[in-house]
NUTORGU-858986 format. One record per residue: x, y, z of N, C-alpha, C in turn; residue in one letter. Coordinates in Angstrom, 1 decimal, m for minus. Layout:
# NUTORGU-858986
[[X, Y, Z], [X, Y, Z], [X, Y, Z], "a"]
...
This chain:
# NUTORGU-858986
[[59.6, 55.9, 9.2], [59.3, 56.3, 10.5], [59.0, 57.8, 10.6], "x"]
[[60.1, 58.3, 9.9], [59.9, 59.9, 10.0], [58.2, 60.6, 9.4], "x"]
[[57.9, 60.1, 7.9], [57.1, 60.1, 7.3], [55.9, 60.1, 9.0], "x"]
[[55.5, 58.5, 8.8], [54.7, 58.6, 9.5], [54.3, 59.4, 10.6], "x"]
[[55.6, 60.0, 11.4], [55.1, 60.4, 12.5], [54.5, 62.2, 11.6], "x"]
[[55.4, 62.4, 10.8], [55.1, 64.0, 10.2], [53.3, 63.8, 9.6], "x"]
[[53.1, 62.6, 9.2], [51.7, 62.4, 8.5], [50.7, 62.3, 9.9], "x"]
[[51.2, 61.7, 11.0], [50.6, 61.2, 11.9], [50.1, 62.2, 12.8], "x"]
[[51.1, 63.2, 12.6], [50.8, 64.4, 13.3], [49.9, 66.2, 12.8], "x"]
[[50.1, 65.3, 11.8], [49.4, 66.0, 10.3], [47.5, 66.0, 10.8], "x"]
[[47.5, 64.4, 10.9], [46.0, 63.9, 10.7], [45.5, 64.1, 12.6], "x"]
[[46.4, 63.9, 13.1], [46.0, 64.7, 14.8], [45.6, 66.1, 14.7], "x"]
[[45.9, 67.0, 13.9], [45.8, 68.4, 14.3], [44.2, 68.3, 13.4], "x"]
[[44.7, 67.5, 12.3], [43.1, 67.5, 11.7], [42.0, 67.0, 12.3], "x"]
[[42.3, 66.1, 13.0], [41.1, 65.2, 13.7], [40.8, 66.6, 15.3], "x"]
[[41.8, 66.9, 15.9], [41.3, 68.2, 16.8], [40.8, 69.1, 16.1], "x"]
[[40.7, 69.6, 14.7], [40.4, 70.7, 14.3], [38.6, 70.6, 14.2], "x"]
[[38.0, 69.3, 13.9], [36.9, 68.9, 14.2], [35.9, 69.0, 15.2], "x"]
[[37.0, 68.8, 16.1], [36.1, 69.6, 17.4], [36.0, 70.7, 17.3], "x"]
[[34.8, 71.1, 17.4], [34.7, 72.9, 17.1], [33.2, 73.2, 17.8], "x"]
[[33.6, 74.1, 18.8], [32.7, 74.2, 19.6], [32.6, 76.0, 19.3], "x"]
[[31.3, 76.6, 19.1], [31.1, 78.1, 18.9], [31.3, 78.7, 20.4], "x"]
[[32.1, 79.9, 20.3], [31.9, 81.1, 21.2], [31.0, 82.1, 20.7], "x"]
[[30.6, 82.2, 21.6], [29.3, 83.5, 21.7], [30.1, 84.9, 21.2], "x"]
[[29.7, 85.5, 20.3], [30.5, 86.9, 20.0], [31.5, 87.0, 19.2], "x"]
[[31.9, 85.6, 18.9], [33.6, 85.5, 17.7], [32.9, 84.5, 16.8], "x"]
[[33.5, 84.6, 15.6], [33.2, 84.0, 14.6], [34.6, 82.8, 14.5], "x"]
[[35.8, 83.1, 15.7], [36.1, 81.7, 16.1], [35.9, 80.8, 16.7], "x"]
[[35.7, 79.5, 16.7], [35.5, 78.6, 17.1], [36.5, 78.3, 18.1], "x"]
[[36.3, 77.3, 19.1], [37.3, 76.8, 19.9], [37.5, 75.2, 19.5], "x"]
[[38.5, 74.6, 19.6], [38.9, 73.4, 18.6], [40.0, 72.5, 19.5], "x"]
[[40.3, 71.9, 19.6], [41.6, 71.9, 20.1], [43.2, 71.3, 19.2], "x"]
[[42.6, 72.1, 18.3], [44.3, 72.4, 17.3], [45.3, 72.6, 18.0], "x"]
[[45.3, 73.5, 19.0], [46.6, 73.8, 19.6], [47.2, 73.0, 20.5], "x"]
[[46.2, 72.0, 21.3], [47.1, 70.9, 21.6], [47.9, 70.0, 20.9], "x"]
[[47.1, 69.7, 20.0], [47.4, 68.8, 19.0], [49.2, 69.5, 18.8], "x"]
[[49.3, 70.8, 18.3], [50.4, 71.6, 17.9], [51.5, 70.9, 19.0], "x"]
[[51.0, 71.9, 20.2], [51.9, 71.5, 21.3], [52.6, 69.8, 21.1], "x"]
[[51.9, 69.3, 21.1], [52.2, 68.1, 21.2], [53.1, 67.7, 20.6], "x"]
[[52.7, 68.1, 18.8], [53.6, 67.4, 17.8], [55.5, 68.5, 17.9], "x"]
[[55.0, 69.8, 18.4], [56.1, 70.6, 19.1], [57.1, 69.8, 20.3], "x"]
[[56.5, 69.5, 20.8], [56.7, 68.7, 22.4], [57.6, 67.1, 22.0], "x"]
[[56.7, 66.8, 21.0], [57.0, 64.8, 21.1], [58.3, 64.9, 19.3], "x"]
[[57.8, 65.9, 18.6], [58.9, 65.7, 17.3], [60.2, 66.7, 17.4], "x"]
[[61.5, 65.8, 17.1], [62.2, 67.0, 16.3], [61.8, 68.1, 15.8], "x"]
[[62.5, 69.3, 15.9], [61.4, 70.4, 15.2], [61.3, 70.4, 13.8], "x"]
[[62.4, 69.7, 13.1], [61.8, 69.5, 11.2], [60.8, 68.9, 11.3], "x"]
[[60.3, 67.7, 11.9], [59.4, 67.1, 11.9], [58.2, 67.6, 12.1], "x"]
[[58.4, 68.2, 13.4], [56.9, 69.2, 14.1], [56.3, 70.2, 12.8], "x"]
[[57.8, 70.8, 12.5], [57.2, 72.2, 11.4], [56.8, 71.4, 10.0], "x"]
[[57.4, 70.4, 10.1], [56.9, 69.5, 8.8], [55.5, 69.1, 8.7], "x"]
[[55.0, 68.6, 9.5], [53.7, 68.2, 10.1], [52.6, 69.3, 9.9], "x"]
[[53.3, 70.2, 9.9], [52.1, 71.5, 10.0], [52.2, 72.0, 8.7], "x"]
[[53.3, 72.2, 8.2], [53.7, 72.4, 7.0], [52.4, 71.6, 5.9], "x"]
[[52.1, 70.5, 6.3], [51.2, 69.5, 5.5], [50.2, 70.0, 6.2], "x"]
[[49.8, 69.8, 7.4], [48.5, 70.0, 7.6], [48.2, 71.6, 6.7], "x"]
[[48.8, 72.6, 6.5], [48.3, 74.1, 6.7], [48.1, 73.4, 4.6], "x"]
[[49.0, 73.2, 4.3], [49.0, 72.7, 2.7], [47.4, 71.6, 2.1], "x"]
[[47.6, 71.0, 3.0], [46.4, 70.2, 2.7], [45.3, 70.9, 3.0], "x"]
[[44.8, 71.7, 3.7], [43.9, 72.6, 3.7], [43.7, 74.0, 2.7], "x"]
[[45.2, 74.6, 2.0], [45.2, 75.3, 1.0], [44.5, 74.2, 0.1], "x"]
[[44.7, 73.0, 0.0], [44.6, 72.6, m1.2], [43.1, 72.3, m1.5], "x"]
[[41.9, 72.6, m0.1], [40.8, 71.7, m0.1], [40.5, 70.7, 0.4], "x"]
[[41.3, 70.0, 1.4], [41.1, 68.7, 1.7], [40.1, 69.5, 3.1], "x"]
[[39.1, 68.4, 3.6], [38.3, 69.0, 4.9], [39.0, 68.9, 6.2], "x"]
[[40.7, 69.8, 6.5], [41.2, 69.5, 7.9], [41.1, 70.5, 8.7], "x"]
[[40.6, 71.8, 8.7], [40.6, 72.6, 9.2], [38.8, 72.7, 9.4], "x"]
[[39.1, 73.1, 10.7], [37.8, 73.4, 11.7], [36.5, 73.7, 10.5], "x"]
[[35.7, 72.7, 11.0], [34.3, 73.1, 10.0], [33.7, 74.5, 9.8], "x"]
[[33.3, 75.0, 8.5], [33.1, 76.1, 8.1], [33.8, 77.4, 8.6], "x"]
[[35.4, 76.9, 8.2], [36.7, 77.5, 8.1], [36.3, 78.0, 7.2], "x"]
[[37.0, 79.1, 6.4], [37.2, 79.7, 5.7], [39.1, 79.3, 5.5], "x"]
[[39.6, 78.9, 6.1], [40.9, 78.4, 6.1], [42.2, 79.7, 6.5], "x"]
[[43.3, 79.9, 5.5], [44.3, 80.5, 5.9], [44.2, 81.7, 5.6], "x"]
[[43.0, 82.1, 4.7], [42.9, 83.4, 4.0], [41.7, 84.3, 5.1], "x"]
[[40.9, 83.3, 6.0], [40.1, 83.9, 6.6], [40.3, 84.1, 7.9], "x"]
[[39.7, 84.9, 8.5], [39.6, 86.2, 9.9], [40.4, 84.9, 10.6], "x"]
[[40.4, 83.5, 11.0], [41.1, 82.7, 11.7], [42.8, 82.0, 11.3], "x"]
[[43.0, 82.5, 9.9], [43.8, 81.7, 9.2], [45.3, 82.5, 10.3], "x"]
[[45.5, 83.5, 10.9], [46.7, 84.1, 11.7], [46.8, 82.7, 13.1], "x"]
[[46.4, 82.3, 13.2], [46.3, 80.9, 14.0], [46.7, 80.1, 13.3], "x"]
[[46.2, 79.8, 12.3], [46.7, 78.5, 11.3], [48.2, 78.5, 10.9], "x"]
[[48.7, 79.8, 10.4], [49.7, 80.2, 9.9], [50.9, 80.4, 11.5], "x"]
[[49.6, 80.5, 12.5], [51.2, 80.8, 14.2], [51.3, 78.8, 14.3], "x"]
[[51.0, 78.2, 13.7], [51.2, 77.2, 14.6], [53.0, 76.4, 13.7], "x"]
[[53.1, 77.2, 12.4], [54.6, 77.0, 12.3], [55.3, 77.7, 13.1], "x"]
[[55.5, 79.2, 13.6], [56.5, 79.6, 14.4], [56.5, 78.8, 16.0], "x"]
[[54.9, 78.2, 16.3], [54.5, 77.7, 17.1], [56.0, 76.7, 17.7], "x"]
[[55.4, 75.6, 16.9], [56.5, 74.2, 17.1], [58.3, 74.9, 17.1], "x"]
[[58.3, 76.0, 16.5], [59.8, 76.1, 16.2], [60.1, 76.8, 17.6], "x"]
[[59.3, 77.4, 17.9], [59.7, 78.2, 19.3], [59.4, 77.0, 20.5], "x"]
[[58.9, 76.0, 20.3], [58.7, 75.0, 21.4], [60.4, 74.4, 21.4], "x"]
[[60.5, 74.1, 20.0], [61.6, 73.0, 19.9], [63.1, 73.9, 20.1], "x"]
[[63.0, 75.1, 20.4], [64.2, 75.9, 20.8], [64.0, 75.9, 22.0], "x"]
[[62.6, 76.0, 22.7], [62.8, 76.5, 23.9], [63.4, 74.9, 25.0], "x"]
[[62.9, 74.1, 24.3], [62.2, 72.5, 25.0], [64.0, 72.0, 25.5], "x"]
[[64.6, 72.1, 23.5], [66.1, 71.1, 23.7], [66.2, 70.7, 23.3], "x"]
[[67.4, 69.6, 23.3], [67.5, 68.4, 22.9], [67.6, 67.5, 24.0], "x"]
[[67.8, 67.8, 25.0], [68.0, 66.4, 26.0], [66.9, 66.2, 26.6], "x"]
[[66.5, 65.4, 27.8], [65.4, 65.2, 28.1], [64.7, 66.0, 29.1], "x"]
[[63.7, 67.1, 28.9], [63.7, 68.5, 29.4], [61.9, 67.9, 30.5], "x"]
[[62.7, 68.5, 31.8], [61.6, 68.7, 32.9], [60.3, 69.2, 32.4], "x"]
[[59.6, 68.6, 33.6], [58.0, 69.6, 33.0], [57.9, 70.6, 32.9], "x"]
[[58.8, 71.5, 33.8], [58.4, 72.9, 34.1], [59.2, 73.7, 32.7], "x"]
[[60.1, 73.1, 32.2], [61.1, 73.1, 30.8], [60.1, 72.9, 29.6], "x"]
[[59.1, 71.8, 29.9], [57.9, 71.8, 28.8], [56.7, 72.9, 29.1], "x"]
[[56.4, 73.0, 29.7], [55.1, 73.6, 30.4], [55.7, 75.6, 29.8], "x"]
[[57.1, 75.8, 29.9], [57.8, 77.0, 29.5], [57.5, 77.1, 27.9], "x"]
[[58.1, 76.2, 27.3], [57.9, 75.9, 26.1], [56.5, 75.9, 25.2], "x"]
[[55.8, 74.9, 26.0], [54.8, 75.0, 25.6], [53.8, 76.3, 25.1], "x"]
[[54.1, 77.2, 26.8], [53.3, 78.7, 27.0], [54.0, 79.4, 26.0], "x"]
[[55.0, 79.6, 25.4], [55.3, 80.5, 24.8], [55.1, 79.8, 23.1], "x"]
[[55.0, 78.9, 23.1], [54.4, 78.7, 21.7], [52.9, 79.1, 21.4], "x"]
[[52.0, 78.7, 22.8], [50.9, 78.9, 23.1], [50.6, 80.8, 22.5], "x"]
[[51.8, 81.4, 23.4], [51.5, 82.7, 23.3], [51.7, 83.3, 21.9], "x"]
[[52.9, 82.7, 21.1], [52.7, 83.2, 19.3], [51.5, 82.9, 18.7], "x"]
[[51.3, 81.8, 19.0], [49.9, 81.1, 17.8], [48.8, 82.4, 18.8], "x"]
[[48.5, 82.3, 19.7], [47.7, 83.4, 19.9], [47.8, 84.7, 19.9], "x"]
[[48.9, 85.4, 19.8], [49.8, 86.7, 19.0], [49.2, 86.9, 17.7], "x"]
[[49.7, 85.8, 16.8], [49.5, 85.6, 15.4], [48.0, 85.8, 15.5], "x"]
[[47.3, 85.0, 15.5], [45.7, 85.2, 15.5], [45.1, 86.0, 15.7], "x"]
[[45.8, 86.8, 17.0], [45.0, 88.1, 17.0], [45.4, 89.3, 16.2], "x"]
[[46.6, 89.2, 16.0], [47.3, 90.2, 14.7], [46.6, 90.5, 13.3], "x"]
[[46.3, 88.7, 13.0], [45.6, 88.8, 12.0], [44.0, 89.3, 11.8], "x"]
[[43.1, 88.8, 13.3], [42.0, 89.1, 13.2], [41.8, 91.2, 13.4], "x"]
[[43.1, 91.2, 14.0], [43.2, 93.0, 13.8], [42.8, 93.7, 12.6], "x"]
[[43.7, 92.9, 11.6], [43.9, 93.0, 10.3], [42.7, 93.1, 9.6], "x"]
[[42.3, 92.0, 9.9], [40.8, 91.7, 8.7], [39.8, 92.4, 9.4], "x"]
[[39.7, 92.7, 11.0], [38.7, 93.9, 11.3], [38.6, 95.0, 11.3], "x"]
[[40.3, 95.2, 11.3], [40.6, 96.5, 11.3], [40.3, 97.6, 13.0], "x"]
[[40.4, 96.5, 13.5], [39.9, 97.1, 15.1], [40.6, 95.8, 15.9], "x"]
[[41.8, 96.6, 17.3], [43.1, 95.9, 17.7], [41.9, 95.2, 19.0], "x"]
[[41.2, 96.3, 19.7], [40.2, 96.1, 20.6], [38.9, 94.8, 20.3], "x"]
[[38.6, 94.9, 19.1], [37.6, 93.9, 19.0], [38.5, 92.6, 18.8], "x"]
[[39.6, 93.0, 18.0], [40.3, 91.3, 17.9], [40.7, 91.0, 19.1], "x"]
[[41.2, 91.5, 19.9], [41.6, 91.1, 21.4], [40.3, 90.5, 22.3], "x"]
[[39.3, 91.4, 21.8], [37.7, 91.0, 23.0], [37.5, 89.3, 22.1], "x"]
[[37.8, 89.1, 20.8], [37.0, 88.2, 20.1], [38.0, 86.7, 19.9], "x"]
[[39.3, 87.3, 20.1], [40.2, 86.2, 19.7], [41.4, 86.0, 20.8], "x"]
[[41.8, 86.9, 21.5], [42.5, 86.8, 22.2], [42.0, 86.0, 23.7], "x"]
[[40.7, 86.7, 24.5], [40.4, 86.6, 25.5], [39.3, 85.6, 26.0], "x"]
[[39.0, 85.0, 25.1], [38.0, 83.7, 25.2], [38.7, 82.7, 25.2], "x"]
[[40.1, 82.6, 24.7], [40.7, 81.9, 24.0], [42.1, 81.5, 24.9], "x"]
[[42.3, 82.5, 26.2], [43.8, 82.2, 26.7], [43.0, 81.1, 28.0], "x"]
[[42.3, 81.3, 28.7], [42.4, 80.3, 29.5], [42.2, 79.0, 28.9], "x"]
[[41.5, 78.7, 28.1], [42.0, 77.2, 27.2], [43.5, 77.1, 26.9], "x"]
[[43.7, 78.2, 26.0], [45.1, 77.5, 25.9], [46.2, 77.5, 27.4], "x"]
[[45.7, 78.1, 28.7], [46.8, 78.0, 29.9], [46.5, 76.0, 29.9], "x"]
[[45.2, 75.6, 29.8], [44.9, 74.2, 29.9], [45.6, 73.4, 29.0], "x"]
[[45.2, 74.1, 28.1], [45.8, 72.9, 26.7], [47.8, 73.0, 27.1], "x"]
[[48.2, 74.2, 28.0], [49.8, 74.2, 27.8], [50.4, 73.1, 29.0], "x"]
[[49.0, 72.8, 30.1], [49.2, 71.8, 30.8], [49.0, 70.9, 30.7], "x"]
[[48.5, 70.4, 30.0], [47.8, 69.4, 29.4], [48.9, 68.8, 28.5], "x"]
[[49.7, 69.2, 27.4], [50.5, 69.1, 26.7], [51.5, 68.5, 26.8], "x"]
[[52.0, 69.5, 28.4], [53.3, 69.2, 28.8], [53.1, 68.2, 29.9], "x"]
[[52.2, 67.4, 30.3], [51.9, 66.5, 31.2], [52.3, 65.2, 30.0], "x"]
[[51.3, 65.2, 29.1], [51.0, 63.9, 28.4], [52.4, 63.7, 27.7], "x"]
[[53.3, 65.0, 27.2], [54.5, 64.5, 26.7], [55.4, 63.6, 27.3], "x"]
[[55.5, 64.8, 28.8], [56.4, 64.0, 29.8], [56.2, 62.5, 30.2], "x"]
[[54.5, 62.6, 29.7], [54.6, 60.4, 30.3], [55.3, 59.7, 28.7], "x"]
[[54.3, 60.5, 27.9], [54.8, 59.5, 26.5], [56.7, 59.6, 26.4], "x"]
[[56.9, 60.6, 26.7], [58.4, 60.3, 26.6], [59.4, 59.3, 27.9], "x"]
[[58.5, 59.6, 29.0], [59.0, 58.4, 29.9], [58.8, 57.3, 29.1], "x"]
[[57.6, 56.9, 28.6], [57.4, 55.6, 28.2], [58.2, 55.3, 27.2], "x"]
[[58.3, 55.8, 26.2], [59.6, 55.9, 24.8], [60.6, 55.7, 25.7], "x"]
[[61.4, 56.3, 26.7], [62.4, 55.4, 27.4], [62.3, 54.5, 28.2], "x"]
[[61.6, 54.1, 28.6], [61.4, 52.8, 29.4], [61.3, 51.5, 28.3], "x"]
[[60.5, 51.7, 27.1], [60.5, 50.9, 26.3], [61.8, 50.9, 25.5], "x"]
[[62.4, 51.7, 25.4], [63.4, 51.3, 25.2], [65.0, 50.6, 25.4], "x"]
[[64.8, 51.2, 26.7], [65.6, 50.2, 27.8], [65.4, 48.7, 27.9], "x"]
[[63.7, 48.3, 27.9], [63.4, 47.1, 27.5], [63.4, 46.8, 26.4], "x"]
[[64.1, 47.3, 25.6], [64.3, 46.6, 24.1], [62.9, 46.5, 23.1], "x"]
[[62.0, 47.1, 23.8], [60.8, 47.0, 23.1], [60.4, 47.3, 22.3], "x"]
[[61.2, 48.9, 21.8], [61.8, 49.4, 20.4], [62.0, 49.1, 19.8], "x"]
């Protein structure tokens, strides 16, 4: 069970990484990886969550096609994104809990995982440009009102799927 959900959530971040829609002016793409993140942050244990990404980020070192089309992967101008979405999940699953945490408890969580993975990315695109101002115009600011969506978005769809994991389980359906 564990397996699967860490593979399961492996092959979700890869199937969002597909979508990949070009911004005018960045050589990043918009994708929706980071929900996918949130989510497996949101719905896994955090071994699990960091595990998940742990494979996904590995399976794309290794060549497999999961990372956004004509990536360059962890080593390129986008890879500071690839590499936020482990502190990502870990900061969700500290912030979130263990018991069964309100939306406004997810929606918290979520934003500030939101905010590393996009910290990271733009740190890194600093890096590789060597200019804090162009990484911010190219990576930072095309890129937060999606993720304010994707953080509601996130923390909506957990709170049902986890109603429904207890409801089904109350009915025995588990």
């Amino acid at each position: 069970m564990v397996a699967g959900r860490v593979v399961g959530f492996c092959g979700l971040t890869a199937l969002a990484a597909q979508v990949r829609i070009p911004v005018p002016g960045t050589d990043v793409p918009m994708t929706l990886q980071l929900l996918a993140v949130l989510l497996a942050g949101l719905l896994l244990p955090v071994r699990e969550a960091l595990a998940s990404m742990a494979l996904y980020l590995v399976c794309g070192a290794a060549g497999l096609p999961v990372f956004a089309p004509h990536s360059l992967g962890i080593l390129g101008p986008t890879g500071g994104f690839l590499v936020g979405f482990l502190p990502g999940v870990c900061v969700i699953g500290w912030l979130r809990g263990r018991s069964h945490p309100g939306v406004v408890r997810l929606i918290v969580a979520s934003a500030a995982a939101a905010a590393v993975v996009l910290t990271l990315g733009t740190a890194w695109r600093a890096a590789w440009l060597g200019d804090w101002t162009v990484a911010a115009a190219t990576s930072l600011a095309p890129f937060a009102p999606k993720a304010f969506v994707e953080v509601l978005l996130a923390a909506g769809l957990a709170r049902q799927v986890r109603r429904w994991t207890i409801v089904r389980n109350e009915k025995g359906l588990l």
